[in-house]
KEVEX-261164 format. One record per atom (N, C-alpha, C): residue number from 1; residue in three letters; x, y negated, z negated. Coordinates in steps of 0.05 Angstrom, whole numbers, plus 5000, padded with zeros to 4 digits. Last residue first. Example, Ala and Ser with C-alpha at 12.3 -4.5 7.8 and 13.67 -1.06 7.14 Angstrom:
<timars>
{timar 2,'SER',{5257,5045,4858}},
{timar 2,'SER',{5273,5021,4857}},
{timar 2,'SER',{5258,4999,4843}},
{timar 1,'ALA',{5264,5114,4844}},
{timar 1,'ALA',{5246,5090,4844}},
{timar 1,'ALA',{5264,5066,4844}},
</timars>
This chain:
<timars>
{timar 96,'UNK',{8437,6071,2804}},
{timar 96,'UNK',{8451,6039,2812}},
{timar 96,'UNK',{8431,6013,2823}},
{timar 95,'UNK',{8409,6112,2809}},
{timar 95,'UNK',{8400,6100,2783}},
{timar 95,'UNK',{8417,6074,2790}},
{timar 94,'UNK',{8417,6134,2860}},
{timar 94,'UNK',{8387,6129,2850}},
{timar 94,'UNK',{8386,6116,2825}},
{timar 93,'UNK',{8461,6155,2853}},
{timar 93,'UNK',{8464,6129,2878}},
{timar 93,'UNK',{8428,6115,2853}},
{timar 92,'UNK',{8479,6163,2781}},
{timar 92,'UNK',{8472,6172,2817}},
{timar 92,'UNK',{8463,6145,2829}},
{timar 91,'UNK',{8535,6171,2741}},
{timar 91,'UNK',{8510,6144,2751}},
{timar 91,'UNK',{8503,6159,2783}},
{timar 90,'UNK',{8562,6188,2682}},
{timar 90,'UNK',{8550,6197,2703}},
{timar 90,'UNK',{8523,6181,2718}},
{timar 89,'UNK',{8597,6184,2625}},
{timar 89,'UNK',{8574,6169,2631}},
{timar 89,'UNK',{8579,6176,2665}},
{timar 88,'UNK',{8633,6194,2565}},
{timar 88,'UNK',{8637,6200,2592}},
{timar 88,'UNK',{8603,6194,2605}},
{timar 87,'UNK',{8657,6137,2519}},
{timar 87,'UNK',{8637,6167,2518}},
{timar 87,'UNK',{8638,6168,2558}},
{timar 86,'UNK',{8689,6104,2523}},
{timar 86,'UNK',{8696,6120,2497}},
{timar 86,'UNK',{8676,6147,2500}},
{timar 85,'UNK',{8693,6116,2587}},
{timar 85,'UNK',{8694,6094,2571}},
{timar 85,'UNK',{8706,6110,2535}},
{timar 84,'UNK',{8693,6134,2654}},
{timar 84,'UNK',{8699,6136,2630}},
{timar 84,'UNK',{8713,6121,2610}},
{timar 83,'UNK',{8647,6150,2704}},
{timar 83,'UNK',{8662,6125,2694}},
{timar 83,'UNK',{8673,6137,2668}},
{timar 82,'UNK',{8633,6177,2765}},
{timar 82,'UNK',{8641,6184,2745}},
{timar 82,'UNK',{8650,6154,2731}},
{timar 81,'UNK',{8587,6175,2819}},
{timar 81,'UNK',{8601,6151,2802}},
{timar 81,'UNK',{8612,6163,2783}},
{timar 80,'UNK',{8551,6184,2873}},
{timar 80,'UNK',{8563,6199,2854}},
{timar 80,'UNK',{8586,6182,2842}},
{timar 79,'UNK',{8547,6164,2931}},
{timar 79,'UNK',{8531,6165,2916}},
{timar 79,'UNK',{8532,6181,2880}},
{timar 78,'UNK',{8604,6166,2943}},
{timar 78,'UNK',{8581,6139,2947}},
{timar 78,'UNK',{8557,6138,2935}},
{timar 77,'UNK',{8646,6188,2885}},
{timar 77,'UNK',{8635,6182,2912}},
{timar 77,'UNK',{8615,6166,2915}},
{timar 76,'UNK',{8700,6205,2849}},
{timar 76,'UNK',{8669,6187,2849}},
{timar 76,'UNK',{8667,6194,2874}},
{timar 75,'UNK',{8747,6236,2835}},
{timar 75,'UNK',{8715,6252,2836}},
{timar 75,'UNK',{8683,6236,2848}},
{timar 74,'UNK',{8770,6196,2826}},
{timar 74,'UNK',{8783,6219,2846}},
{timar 74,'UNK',{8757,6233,2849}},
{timar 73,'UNK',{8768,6174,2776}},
{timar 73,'UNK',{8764,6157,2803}},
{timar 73,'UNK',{8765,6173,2823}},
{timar 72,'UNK',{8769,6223,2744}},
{timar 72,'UNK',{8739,6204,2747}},
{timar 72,'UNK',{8743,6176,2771}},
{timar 71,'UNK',{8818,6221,2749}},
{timar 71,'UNK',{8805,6244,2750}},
{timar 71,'UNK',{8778,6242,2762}},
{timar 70,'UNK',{8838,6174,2723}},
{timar 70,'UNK',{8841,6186,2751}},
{timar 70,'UNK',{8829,6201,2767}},
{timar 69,'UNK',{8811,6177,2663}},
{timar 69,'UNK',{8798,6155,2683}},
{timar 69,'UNK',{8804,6166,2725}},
{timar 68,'UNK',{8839,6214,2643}},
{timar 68,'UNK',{8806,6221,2657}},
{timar 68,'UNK',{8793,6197,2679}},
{timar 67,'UNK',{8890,6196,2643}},
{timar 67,'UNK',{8884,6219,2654}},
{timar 67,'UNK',{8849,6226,2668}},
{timar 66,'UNK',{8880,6160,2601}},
{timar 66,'UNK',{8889,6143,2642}},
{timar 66,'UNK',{8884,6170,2650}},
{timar 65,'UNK',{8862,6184,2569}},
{timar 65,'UNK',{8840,6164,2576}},
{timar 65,'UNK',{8852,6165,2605}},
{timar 64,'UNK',{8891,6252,2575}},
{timar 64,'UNK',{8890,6225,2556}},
{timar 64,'UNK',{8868,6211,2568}},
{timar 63,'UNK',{8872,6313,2558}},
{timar 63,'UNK',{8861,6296,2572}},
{timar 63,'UNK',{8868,6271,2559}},
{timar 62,'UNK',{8849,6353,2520}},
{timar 62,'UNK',{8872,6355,2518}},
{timar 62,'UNK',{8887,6332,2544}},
{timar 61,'UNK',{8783,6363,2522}},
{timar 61,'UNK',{8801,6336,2495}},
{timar 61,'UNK',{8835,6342,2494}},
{timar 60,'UNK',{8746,6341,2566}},
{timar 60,'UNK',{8770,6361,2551}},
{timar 60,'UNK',{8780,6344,2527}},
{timar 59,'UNK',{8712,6317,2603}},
{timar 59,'UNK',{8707,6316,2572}},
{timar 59,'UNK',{8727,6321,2551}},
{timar 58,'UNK',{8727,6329,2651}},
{timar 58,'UNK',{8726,6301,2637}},
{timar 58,'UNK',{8725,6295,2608}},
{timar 57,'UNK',{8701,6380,2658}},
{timar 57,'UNK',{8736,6376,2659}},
{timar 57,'UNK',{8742,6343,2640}},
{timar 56,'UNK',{8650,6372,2650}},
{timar 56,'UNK',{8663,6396,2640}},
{timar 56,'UNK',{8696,6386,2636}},
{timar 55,'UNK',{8641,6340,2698}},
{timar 55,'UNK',{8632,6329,2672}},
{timar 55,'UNK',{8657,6344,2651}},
{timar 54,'UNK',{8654,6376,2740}},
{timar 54,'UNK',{8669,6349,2735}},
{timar 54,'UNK',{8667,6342,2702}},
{timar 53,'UNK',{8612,6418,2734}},
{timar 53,'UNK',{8638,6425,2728}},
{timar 53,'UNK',{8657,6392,2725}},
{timar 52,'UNK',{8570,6387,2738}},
{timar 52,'UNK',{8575,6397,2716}},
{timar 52,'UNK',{8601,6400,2715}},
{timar 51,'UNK',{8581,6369,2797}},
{timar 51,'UNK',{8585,6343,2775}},
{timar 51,'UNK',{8584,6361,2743}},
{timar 50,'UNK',{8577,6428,2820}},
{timar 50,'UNK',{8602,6408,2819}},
{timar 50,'UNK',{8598,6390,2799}},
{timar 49,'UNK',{8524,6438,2809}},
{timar 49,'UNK',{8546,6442,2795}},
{timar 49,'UNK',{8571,6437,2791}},
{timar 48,'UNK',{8505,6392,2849}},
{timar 48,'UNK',{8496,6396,2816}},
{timar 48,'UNK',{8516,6413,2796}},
{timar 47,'UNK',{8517,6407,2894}},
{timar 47,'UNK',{8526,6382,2875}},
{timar 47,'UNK',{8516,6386,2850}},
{timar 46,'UNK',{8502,6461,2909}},
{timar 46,'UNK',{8530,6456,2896}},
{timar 46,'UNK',{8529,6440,2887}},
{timar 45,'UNK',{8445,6455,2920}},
{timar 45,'UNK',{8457,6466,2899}},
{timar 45,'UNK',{8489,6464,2895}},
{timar 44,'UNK',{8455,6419,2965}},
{timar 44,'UNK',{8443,6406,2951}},
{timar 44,'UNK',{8451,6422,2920}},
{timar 43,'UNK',{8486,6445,3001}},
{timar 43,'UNK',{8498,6426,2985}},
{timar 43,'UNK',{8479,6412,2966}},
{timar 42,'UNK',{8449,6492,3016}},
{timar 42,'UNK',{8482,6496,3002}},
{timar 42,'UNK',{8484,6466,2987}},
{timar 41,'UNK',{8408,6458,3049}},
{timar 41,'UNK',{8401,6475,3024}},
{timar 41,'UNK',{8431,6480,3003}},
{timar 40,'UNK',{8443,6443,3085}},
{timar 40,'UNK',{8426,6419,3065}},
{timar 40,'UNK',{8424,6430,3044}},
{timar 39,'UNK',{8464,6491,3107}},
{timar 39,'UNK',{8471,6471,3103}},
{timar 39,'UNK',{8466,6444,3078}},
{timar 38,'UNK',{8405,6501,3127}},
{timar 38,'UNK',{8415,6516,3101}},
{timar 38,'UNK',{8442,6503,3090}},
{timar 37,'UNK',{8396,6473,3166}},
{timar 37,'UNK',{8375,6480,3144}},
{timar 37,'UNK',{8393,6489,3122}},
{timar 36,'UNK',{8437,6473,3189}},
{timar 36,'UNK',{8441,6445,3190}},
{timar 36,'UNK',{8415,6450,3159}},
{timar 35,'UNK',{8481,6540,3196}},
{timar 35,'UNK',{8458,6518,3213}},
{timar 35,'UNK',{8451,6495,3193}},
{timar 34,'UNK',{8548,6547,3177}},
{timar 34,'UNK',{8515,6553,3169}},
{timar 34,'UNK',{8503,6540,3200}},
{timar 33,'UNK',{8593,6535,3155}},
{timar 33,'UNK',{8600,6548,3176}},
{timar 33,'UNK',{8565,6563,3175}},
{timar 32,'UNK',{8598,6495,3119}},
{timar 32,'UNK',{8592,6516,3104}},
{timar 32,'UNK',{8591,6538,3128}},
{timar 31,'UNK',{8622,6449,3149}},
{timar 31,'UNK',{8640,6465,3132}},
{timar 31,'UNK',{8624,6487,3107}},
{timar 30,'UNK',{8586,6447,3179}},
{timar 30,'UNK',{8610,6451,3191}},
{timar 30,'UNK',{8628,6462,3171}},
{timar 29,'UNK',{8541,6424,3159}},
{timar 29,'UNK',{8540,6446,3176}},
{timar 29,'UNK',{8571,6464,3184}},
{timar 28,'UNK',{8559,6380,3135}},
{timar 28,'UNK',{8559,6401,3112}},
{timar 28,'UNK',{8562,6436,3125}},
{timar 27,'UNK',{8572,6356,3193}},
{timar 27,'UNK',{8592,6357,3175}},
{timar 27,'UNK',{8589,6379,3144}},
{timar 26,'UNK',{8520,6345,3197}},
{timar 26,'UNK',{8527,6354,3213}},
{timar 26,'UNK',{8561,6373,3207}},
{timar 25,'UNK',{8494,6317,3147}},
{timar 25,'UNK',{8486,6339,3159}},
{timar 25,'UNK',{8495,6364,3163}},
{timar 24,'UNK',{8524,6259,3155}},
{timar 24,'UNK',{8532,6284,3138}},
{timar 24,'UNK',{8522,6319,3139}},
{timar 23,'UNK',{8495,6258,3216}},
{timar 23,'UNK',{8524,6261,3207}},
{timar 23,'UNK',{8541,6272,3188}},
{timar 22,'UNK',{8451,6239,3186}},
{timar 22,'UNK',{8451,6268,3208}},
{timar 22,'UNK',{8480,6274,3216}},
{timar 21,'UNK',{8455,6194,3159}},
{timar 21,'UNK',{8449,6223,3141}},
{timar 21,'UNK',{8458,6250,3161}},
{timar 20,'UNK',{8476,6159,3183}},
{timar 20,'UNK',{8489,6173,3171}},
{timar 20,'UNK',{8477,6206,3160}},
{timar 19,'UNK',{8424,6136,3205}},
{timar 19,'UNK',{8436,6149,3220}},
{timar 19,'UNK',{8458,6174,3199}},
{timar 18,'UNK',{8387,6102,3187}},
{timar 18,'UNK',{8388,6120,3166}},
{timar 18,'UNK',{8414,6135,3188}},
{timar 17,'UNK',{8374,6063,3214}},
{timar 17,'UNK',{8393,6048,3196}},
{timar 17,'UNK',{8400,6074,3176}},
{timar 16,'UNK',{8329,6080,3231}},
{timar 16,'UNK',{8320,6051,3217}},
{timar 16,'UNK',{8345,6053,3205}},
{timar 15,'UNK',{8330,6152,3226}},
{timar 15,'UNK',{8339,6129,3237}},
{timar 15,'UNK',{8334,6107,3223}},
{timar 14,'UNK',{8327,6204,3201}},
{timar 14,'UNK',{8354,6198,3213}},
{timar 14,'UNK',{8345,6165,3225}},
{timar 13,'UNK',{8293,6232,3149}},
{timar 13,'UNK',{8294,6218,3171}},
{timar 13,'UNK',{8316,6205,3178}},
{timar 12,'UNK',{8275,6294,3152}},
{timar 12,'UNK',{8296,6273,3138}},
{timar 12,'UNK',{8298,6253,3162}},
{timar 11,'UNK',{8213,6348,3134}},
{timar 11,'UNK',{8229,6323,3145}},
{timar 11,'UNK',{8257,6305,3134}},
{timar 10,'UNK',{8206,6406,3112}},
{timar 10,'UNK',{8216,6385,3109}},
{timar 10,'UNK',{8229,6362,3127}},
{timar 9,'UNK',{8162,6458,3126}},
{timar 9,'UNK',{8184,6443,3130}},
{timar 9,'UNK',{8183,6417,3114}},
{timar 8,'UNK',{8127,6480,3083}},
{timar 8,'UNK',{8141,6505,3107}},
{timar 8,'UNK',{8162,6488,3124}},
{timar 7,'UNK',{8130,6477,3015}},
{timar 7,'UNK',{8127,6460,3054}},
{timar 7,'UNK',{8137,6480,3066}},
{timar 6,'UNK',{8102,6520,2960}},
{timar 6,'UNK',{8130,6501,2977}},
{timar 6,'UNK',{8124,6493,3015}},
{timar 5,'UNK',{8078,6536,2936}},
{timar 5,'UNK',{8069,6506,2935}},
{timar 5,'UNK',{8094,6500,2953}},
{timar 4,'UNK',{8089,6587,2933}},
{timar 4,'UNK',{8059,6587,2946}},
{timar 4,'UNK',{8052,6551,2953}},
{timar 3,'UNK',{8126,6590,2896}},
{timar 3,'UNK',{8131,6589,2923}},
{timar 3,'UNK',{8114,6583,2937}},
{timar 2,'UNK',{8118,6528,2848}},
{timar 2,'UNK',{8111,6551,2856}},
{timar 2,'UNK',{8114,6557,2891}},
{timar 1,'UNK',{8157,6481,2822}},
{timar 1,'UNK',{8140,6485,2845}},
{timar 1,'UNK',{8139,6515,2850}},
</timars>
């Protein structure tokens, strides 16, 4: 997307059962010590390199299986799944 194509805002909608989102929000706000815009903005680029860097560590080959599996239960989250089988495999909320 070209800057000239970017929204001057973005909506998120917080209700119908969406409440949590404004809570995580509220909580990214808090620990990037930001406002709630940029906030969103920070964590959206960290997760991406966080799960690289996860991937990265999972892969090692000095790592037994029960080792990655821990590692990979320690790293999942609600929307973020590490699993490790004979090959290392990465599931977002969006593909479950």
């Amino acid at each position: 997307m070209s800057h000239s194509e970017t929204p001057g805002s973005v909506r998120i909608r917080t209700d119908d059962g969406n409440e949590w989102r404004f809570d995580a929000i509220q909580k990214a706000s808090r620990f990037y010590d930001c406002n709630r815009s940029n906030a969103v903005a920070f964590a959206c680029e960290d997760v991406d390199q966080l799960v690289s860097a996860a991937t990265h560590v999972l892969e090692r080959d000095d790592l037994t299986r029960e080792q990655r599996r821990e590692i990979a239960e320690t790293l999942s989250t609600r929307a973020v799944k590490f699993t490790v089988e004979t090959e290392l495999s990465v599931t977002t909320k969006g593909e479950m």
